[in-house]
C-alpha positions in Angstrom: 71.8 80.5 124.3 74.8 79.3 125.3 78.2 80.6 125.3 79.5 78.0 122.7 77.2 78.7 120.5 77.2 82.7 120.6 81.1 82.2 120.3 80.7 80.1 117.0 78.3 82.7 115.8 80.4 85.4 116.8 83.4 83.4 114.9 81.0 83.2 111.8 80.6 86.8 111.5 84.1 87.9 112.1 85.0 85.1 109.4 82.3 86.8 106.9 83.8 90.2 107.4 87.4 89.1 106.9 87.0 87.4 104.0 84.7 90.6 102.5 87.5 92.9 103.7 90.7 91.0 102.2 88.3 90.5 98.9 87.5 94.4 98.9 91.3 95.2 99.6 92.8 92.5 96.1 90.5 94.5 94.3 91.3 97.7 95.7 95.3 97.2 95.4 94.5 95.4 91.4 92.7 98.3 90.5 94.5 101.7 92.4 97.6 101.5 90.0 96.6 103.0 87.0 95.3 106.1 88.6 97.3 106.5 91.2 100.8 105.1 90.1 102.3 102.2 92.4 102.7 104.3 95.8 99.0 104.1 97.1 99.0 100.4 96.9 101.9 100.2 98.8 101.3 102.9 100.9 98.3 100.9 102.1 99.6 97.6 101.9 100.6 97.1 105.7 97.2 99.1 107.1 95.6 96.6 105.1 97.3 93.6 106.2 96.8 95.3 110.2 93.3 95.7 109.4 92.6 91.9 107.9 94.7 90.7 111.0 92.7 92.5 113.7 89.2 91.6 112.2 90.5 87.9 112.1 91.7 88.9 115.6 88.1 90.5 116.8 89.9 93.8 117.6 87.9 97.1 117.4 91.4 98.5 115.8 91.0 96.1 113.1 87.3 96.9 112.7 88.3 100.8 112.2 91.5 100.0 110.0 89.2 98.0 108.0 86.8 100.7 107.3 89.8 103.3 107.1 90.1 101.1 103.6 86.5 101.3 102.3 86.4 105.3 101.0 89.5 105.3 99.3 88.2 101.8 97.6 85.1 103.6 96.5 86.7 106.4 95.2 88.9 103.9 92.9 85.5 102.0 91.7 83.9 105.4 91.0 86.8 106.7 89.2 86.8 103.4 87.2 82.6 103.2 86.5 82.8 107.1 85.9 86.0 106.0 82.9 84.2 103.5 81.3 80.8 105.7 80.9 82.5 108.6 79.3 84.2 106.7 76.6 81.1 104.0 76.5 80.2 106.6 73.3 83.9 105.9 71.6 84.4 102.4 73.4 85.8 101.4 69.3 88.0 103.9 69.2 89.3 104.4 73.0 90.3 100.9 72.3 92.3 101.2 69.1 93.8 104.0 71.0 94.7 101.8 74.2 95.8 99.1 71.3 98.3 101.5 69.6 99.6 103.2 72.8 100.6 100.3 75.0 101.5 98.2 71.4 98.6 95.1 72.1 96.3 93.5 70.6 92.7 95.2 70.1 90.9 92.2 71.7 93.4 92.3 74.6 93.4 96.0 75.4 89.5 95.0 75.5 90.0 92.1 77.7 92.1 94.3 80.3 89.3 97.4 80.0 85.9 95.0 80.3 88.3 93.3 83.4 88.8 96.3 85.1 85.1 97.4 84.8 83.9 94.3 85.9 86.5 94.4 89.1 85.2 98.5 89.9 81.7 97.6 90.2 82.4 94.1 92.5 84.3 96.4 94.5 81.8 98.9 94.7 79.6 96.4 95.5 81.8 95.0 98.1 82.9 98.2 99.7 79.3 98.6 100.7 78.9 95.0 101.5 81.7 95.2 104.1 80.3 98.7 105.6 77.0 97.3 106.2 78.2 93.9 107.2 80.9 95.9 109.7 77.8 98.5 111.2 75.5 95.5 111.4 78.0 93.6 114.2 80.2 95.7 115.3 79.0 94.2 118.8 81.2 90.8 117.8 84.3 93.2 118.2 85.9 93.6 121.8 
């Protein structure tokens, strides 16, 4: 092959994991909050941004800043999944009791509950996406 073309593929993979790692970190910073109170998010805001910059980059640091991300990002989707199956039994009720606390709607405290779900498992899904997509060409990063 020639060099063009294995830095164009090289650029295609890098591109791939960037885009899986700033998708896995929205999710992780929309969904950390309500567990964990504002301070995690911000907390990991700038390793975040360091880590999208030096995969964009091709930097080993931003390969391993990137992965820093991907167990605390699990943890939040399991603690999410693991939420919505123990009250999947009261789902009416856990939701007239979301209604009455925060003073909303019934369909609207079930919009924001079926949102979050639906977020914790893409970024389950995407936390593993980006480890295997990371361990799979970690070669690309210099």
């Amino acid at each position: 092959m020639k060099k063009a073309e294995l830095d164009l593929e090289r650029a295609k993979k890098i591109k791939k994991i960037a885009l899986l790692t700033t998708i896995m970190a929205a999710l992780f910073l929309a969904l950390s909050p309500q567990y964990f109170g504002a301070l995690l998010p911000i907390l990991f805001i700038v390793p975040i941004f360091m880590g999208i910059h030096g995969i964009k980059a091709g930097k080993k640091s931003g390969m391993y800043l990137g992965m820093g991300i991907i167990p605390i990002s699990l943890a939040i989707s399991v603690m999410w999944i693991r939420y919505f199956f123990s009250i999947f039994g009261n789902l009416y009720k856990e939701l007239n009791n979301m209604s009455f606390i925060y003073n909303i709607s019934i369909s609207t405290s079930k919009f924001f509950l079926t949102a979050s779900v639906l977020m914790s498992f893409a970024l389950f899904t995407v936390c593993i996406a980006v480890f295997l997509e990371i361990i799979r060409n970690r070669s690309v990063f210099k």
